[in-house]
Backbone as numpy.savetxt, mean C-alpha at the origin, in Angstrom:
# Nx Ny Nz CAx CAy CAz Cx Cy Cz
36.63 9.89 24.86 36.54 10.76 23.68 36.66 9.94 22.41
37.73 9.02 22.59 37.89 8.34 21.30 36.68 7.44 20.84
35.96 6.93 21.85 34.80 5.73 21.94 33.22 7.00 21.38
33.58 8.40 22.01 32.11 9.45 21.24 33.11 9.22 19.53
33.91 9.50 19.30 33.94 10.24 17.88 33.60 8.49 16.93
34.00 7.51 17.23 34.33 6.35 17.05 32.91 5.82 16.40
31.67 6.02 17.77 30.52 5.86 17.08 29.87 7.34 16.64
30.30 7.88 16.35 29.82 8.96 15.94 30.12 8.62 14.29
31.29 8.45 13.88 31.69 8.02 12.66 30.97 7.37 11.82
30.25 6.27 12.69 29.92 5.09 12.80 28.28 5.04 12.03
28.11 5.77 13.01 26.69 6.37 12.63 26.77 7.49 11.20
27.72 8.05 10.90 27.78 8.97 9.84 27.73 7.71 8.58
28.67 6.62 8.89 28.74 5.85 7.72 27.52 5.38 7.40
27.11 4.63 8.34 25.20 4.05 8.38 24.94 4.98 7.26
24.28 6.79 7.72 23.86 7.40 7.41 24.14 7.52 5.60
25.25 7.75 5.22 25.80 7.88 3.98 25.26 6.74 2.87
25.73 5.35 3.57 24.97 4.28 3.10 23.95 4.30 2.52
22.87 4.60 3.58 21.35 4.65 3.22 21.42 5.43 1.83
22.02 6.65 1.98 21.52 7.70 1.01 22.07 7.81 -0.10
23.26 6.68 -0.07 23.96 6.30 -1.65 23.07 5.44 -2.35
22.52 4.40 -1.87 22.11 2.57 -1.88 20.37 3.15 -2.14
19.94 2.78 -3.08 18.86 2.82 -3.66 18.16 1.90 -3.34
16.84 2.17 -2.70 15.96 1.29 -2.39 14.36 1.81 -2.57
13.83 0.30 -2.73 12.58 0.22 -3.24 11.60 0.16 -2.06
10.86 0.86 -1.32 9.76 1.03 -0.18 8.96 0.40 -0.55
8.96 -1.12 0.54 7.40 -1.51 0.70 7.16 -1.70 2.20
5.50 -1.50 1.86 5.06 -0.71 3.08 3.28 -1.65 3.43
3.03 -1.69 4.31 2.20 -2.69 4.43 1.71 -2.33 5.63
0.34 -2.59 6.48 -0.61 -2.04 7.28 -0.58 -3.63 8.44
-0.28 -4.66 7.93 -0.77 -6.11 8.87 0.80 -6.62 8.55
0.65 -7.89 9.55 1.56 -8.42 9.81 1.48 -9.31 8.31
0.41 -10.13 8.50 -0.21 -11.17 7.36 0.17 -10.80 6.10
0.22 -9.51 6.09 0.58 -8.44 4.38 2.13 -8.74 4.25
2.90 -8.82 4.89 4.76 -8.92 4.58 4.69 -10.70 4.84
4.33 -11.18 5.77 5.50 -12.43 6.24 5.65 -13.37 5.24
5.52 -12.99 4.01 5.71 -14.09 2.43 6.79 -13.16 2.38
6.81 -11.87 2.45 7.81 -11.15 1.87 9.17 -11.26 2.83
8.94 -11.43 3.30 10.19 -11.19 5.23 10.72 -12.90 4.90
9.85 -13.82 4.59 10.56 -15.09 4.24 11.42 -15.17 3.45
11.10 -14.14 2.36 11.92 -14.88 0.85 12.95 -13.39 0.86
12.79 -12.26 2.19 13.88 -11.85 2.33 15.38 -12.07 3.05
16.29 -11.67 2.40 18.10 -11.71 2.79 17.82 -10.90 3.74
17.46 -10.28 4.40 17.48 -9.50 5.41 19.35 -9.18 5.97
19.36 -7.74 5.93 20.97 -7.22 6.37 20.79 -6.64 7.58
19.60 -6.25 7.62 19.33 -5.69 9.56 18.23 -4.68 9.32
17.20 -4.77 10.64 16.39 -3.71 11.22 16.46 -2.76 12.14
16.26 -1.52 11.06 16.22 -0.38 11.73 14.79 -0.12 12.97
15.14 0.67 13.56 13.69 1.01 14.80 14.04 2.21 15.30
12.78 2.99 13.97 12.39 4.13 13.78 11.06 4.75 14.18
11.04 5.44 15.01 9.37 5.86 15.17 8.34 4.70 15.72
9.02 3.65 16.57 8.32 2.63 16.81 8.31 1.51 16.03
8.53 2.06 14.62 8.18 0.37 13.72 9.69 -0.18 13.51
9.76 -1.22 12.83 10.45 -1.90 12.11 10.97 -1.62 10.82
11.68 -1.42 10.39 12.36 -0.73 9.26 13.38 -2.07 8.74
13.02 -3.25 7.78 13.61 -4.75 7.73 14.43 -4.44 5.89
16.06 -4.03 5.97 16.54 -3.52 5.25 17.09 -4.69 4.91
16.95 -4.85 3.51 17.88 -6.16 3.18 17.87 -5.97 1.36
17.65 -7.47 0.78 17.03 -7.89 -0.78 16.25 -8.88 -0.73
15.30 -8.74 -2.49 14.04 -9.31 -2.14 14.20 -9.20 -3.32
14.01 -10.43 -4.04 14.03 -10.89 -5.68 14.91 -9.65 -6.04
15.98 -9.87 -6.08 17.10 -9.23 -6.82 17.25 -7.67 -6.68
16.42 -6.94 -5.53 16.52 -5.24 -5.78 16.61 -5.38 -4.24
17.48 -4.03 -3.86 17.42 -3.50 -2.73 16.33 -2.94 -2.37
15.65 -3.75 -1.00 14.46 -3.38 -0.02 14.61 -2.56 0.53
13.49 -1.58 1.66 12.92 -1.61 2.64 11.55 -1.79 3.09
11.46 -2.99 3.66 10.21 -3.30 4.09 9.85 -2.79 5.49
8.09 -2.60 5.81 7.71 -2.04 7.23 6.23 -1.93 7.06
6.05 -2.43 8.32 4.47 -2.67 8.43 4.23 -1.52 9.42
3.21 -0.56 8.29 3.35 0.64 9.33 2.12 0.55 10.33
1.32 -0.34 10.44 0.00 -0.20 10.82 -1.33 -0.24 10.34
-2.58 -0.03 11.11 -3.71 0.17 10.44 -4.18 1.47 10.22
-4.90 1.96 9.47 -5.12 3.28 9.03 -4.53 4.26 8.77
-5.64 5.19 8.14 -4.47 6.81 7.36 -3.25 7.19 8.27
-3.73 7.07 8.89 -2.30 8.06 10.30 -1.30 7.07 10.03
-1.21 6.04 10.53 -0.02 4.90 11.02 0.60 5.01 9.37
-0.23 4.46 8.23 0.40 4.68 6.93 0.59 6.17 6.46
0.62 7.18 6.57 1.57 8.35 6.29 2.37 8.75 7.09
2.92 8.04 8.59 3.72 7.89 9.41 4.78 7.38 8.58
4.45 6.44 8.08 5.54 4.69 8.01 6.24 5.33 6.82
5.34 6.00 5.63 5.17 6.47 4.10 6.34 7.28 4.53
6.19 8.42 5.21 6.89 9.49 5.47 8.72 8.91 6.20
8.46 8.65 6.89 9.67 8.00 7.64 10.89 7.22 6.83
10.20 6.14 5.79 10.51 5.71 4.56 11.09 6.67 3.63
10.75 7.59 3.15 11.49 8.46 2.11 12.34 9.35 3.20
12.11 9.70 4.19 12.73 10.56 4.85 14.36 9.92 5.67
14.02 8.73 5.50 15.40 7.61 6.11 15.97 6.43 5.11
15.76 6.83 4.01 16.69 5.85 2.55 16.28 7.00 1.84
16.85 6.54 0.74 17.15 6.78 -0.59 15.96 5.86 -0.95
14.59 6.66 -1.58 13.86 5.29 -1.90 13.78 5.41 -3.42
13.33 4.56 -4.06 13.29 5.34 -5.66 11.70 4.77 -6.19
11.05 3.80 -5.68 9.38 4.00 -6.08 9.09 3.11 -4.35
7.51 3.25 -4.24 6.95 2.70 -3.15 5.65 1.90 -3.47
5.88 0.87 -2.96 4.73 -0.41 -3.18 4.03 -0.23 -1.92
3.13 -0.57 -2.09 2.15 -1.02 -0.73 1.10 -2.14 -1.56
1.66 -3.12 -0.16 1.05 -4.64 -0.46 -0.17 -4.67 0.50
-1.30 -5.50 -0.07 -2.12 -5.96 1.39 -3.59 -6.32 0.86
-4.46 -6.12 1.22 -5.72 -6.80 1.64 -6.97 -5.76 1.11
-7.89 -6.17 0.56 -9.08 -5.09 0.13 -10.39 -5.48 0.34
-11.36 -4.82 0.56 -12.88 -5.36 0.19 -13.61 -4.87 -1.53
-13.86 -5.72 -1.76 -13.81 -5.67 -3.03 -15.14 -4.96 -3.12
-15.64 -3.93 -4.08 -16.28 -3.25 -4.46 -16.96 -3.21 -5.46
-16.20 -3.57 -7.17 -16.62 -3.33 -8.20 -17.46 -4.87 -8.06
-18.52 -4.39 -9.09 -19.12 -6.01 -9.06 -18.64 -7.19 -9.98
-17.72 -6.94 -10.93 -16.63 -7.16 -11.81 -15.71 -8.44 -10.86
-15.27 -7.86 -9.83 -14.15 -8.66 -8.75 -14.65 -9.45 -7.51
-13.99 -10.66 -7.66 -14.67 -11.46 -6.29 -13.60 -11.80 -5.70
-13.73 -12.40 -4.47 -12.72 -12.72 -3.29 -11.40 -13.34 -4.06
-10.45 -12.66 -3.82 -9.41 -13.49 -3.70 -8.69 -12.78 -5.35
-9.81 -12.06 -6.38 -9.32 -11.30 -7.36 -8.08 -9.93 -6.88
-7.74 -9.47 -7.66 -6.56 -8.37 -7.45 -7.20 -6.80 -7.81
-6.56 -5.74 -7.68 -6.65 -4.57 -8.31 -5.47 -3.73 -7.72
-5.13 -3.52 -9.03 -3.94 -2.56 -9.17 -4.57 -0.86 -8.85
-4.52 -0.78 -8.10 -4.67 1.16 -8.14 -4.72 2.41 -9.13
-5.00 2.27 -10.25 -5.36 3.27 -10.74 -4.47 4.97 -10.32
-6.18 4.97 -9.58 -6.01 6.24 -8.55 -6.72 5.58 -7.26
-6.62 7.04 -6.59 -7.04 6.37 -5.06 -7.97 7.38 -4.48
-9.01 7.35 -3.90 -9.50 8.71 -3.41 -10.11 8.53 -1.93
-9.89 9.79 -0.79 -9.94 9.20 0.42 -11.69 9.45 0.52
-12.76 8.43 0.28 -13.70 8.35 0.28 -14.74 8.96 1.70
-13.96 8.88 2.78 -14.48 9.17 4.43 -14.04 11.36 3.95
-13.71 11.78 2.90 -12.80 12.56 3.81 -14.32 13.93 3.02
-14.83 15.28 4.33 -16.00 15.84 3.51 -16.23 16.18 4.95
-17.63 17.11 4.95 -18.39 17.58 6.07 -19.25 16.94 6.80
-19.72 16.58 7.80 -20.40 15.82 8.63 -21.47 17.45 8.68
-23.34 17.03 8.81 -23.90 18.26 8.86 -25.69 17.39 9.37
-26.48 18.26 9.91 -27.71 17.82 10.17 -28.54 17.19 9.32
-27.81 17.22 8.14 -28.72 16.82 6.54 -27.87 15.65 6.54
-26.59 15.03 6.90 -26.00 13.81 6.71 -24.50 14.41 5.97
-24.12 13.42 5.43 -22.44 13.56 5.32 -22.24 13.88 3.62
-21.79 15.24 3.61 -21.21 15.44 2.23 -19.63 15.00 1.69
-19.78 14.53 0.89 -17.78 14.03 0.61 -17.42 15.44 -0.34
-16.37 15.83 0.43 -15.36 16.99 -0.06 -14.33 17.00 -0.33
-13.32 16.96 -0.72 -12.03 16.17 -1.04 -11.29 17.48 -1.70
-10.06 18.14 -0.93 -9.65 19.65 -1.68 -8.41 19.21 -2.20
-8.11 17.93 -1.59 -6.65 17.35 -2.66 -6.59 17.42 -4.27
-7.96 17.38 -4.36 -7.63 17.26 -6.20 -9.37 17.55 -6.48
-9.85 18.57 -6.45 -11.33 19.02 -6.25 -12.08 18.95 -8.21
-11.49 19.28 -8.71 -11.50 19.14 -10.04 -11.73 17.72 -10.99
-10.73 16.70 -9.74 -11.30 15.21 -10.30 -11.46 14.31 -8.98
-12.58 15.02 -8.44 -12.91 14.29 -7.14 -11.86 13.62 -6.20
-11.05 14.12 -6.03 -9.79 14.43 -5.29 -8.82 13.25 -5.08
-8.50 12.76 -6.54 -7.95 11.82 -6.77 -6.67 11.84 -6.83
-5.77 10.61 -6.77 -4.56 10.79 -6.46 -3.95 9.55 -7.25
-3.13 9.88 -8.09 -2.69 8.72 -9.56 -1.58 7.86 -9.10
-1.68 7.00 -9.19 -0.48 5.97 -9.43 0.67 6.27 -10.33
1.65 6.00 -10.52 2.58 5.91 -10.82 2.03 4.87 -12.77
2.20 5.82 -13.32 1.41 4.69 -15.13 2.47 3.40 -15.01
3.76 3.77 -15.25 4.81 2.28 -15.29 4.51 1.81 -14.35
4.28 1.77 -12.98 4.18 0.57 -12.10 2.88 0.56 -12.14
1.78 0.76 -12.38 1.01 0.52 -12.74 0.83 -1.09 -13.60
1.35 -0.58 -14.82 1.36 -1.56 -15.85 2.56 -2.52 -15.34
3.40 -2.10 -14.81 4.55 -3.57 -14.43 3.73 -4.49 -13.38
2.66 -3.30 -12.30 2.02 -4.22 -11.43 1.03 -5.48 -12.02
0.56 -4.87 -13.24 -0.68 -5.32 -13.51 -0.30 -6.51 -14.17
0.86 -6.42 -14.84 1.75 -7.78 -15.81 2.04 -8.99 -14.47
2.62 -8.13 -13.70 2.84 -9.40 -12.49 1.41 -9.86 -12.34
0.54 -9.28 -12.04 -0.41 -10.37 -11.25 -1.17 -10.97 -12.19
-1.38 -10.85 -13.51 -1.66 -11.47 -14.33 -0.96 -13.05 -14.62
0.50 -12.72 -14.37 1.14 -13.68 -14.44 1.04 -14.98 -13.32
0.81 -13.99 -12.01 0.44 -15.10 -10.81 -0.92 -15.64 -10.46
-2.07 -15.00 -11.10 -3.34 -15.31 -10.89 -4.21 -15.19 -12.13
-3.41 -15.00 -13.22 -3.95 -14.95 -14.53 -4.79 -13.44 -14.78
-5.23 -13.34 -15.95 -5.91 -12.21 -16.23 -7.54 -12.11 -15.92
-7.84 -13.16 -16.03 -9.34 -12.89 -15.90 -9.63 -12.38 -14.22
-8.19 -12.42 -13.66 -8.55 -12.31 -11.52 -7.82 -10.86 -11.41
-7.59 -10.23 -12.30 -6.34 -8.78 -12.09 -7.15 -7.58 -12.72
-7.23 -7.12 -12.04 -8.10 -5.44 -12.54 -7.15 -4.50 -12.56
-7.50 -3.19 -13.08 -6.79 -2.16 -12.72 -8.05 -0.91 -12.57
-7.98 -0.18 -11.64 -9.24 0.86 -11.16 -8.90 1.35 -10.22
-9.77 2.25 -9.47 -9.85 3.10 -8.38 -10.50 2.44 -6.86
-9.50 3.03 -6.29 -9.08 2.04 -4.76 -9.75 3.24 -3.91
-10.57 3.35 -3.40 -10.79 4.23 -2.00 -10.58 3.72 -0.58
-9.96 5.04 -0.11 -9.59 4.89 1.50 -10.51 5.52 2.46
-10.26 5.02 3.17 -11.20 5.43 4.56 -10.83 4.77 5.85
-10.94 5.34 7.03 -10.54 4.53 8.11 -12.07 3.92 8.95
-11.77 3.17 8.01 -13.42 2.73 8.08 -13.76 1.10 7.53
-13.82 0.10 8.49 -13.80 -1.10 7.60 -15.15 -1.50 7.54
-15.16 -1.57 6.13 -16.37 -1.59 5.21 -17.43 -2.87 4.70
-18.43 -3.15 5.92 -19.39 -4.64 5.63 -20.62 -4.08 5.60
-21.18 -3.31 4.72 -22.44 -2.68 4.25 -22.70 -2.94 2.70
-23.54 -3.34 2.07 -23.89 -3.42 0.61 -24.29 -1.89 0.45
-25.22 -1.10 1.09 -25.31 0.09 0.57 -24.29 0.79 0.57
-23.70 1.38 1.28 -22.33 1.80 0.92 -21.43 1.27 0.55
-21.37 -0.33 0.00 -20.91 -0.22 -1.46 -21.41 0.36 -2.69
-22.74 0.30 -2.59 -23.63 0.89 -4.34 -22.71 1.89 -3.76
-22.71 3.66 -3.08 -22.51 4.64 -2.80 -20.96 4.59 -3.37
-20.25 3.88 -2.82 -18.98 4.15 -3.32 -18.62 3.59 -4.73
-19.64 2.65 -5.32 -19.58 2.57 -6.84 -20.02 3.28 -7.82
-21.26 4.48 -6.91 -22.04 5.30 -7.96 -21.00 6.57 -7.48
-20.39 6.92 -6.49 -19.97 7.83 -6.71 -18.45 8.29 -6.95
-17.88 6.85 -6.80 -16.30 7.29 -7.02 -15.64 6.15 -8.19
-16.58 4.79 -8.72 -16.72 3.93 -9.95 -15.56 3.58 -9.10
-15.39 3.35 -7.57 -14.72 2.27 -7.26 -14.47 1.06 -7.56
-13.51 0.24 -7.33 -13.25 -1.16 -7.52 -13.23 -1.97 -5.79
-12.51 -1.48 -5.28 -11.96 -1.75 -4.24 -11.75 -0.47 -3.10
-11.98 -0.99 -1.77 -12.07 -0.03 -0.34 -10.99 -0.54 0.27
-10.22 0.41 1.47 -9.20 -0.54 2.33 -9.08 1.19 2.77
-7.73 0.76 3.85 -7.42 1.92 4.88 -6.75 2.36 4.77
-6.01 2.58 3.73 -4.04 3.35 3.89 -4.12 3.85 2.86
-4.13 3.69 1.41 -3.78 3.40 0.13 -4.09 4.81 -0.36
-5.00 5.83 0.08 -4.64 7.08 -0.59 -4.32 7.95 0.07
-3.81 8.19 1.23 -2.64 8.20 2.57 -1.09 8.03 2.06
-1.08 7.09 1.49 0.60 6.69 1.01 0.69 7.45 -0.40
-0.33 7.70 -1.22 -0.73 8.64 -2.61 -0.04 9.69 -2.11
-0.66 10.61 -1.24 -0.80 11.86 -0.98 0.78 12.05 -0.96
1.58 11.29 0.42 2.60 11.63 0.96 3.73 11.27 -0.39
3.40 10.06 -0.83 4.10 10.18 -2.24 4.29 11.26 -3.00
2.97 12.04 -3.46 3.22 12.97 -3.97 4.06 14.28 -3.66
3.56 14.20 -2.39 4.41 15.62 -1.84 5.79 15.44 -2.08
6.43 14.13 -2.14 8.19 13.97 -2.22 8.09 13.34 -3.23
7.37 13.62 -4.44 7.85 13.27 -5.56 7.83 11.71 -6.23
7.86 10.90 -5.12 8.19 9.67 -5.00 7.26 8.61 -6.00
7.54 7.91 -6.93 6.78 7.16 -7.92 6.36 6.08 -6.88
4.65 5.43 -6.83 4.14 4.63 -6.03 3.41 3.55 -6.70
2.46 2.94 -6.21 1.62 1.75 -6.70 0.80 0.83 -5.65
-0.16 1.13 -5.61 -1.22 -0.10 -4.74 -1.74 -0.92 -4.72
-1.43 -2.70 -4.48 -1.49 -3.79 -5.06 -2.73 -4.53 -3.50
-3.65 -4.74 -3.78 -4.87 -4.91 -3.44 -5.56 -6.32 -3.51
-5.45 -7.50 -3.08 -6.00 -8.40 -2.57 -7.32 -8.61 -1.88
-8.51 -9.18 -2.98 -9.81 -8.81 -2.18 -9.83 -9.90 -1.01
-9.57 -9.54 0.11 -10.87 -10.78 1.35 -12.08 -10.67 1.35
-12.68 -10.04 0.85 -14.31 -10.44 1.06 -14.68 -9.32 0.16
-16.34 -9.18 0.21 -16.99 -8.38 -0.79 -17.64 -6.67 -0.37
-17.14 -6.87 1.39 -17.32 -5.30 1.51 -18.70 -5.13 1.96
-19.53 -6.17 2.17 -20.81 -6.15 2.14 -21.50 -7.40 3.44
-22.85 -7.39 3.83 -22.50 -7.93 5.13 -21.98 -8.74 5.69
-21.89 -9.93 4.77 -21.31 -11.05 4.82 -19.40 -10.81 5.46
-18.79 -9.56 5.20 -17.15 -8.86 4.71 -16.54 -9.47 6.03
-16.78 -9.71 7.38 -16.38 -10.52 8.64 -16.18 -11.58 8.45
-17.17 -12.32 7.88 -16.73 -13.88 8.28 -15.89 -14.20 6.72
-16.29 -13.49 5.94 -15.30 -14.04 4.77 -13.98 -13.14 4.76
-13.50 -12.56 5.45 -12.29 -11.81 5.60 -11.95 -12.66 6.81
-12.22 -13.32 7.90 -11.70 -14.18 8.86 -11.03 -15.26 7.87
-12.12 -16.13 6.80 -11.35 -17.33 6.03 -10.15 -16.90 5.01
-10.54 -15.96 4.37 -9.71 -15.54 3.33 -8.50 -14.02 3.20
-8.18 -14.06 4.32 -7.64 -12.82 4.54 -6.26 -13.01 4.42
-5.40 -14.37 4.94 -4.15 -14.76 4.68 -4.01 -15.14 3.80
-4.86 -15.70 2.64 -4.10 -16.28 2.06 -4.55 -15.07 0.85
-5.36 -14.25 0.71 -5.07 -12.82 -0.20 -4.00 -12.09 -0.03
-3.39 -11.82 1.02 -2.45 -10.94 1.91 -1.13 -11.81 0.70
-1.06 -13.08 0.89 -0.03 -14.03 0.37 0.31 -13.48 -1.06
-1.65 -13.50 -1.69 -1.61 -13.52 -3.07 -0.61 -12.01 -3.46
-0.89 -10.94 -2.80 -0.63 -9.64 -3.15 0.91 -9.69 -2.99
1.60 -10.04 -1.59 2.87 -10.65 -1.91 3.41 -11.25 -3.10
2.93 -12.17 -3.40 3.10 -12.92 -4.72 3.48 -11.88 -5.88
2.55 -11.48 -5.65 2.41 -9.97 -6.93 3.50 -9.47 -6.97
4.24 -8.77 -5.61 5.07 -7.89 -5.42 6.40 -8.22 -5.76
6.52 -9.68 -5.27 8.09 -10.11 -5.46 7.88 -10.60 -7.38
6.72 -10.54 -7.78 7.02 -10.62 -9.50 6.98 -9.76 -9.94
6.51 -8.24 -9.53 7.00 -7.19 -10.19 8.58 -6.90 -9.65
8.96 -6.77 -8.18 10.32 -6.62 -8.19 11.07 -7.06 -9.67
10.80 -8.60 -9.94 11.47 -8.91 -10.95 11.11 -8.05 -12.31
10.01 -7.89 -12.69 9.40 -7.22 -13.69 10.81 -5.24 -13.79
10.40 -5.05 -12.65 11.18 -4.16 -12.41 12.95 -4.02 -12.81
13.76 -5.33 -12.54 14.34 -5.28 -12.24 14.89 -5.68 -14.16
């Protein structure tokens, strides 16, 4: 009896912890997307929640939680969700990797998120595929960033890759990895994209529903277009790095 109430306690304290202790959610789809960040973290211990990794520690001077929730919409509003629902979070980053879109940005440039819109999401029909989007139908069903981390994001990566390599624009999602030039024009004529990837208006959405202030920091590997394989094989780690980079200089920016 004494050994149930003992960890029972035990577990209440854990619990309390979390929900006093303010922490900053970052959240990431690849392995390649954290392990700059997991290096230059103090790490205090991992939680294992829902399958993933939950790596609670500090990271340039602010209380973390880092977790690589996977690839695509599902796995990232899993990870998104789990995250606010098990800390105290107070904004959410998501670091990682993009195909670059706007014709403005080339490999290895940045883009800060804007807004985000889930580009795949609409009716499939005998005439071909209409995009429908009822999240936000009024402005093509967009989903806003957070304005301050926005601009704190955009100061960091300026600072790490200069200005002429750092955008700020509209990120579309889709679970869909994207090596077509025509459907890039498509997603530039119709959503004045910058940048495509798989999570990023997935983690919007669920943000919004809990309130939660966010930001999507975007590393191009390749151009999204046919070539997007073999130049996302060369350049995919060390973008993943760059966007890291980003993150631990806004922490500071933040802090």
């Amino acid at each position: 009896m004494l050994v149930v109430v003992f960890c029972a306690c035990a577990v209440f304290a854990q619990s309390v912890e979390e929900k006093t202790t303010e922490r900053i959610g970052i959240i990431s789809a690849m392995e390649n997307e954290i392990n700059l960040l997991l290096m230059n973290t103090d790490v205090e211990r991992v939680d294992h929640i829902g399958g993933l990794d939950f790596i609670v520690g500090r990271l340039s001077g602010e209380d973390v939680v880092i977790v690589r929730a996977g690839i695509g919409k599902v796995y990232a509003s899993a990870g998104t969700t789990a995250l606010i629902n098990n800390y105290n979070i107070s904004e959410i980053i998501f670091t990682g990797i993009a195909g670059g879109v706007g014709d403005q940005t080339n490999v290895l440039d940045v883009v800060v998120a804007s807004d985000l819109v889930q580009h795949d999401y609409g009716t499939v029909t005998d005439d071909g595929f209409y995009w429908r989007d009822e999240y936000n139908p009024e402005d093509k069903g967009r989903i806003y960033c957070d304005l301050n981390l926005v601009e704190q994001a955009y100061r960091a990566a300026c600072k790490i890759l200069g200005p002429d390599n750092a955008f700020v624009g509209t990120i579309v999602t889709g679970d869909q990895f994207i090596a077509s030039s025509w459907y890039v024009t498509y997603l530039q004529d119709t959503f004045n994209a910058m940048a495509c990837e798989m999570e990023g208006a997935s983690v919007g959405a669920v943000c919004d529903l809990y309130s939660v202030p966010f930001v999507i920091i975007r590393t191009m590997s390749d151009k999204a277009d046919g070539l997007a394989h073999e130049t996302y094989e060369n350049m995919a780690d060390i973008a993943a790095d760059n966007s890291s980079r980003i993150v631990m200089e806004l922490l500071k920016e933040m802090k």
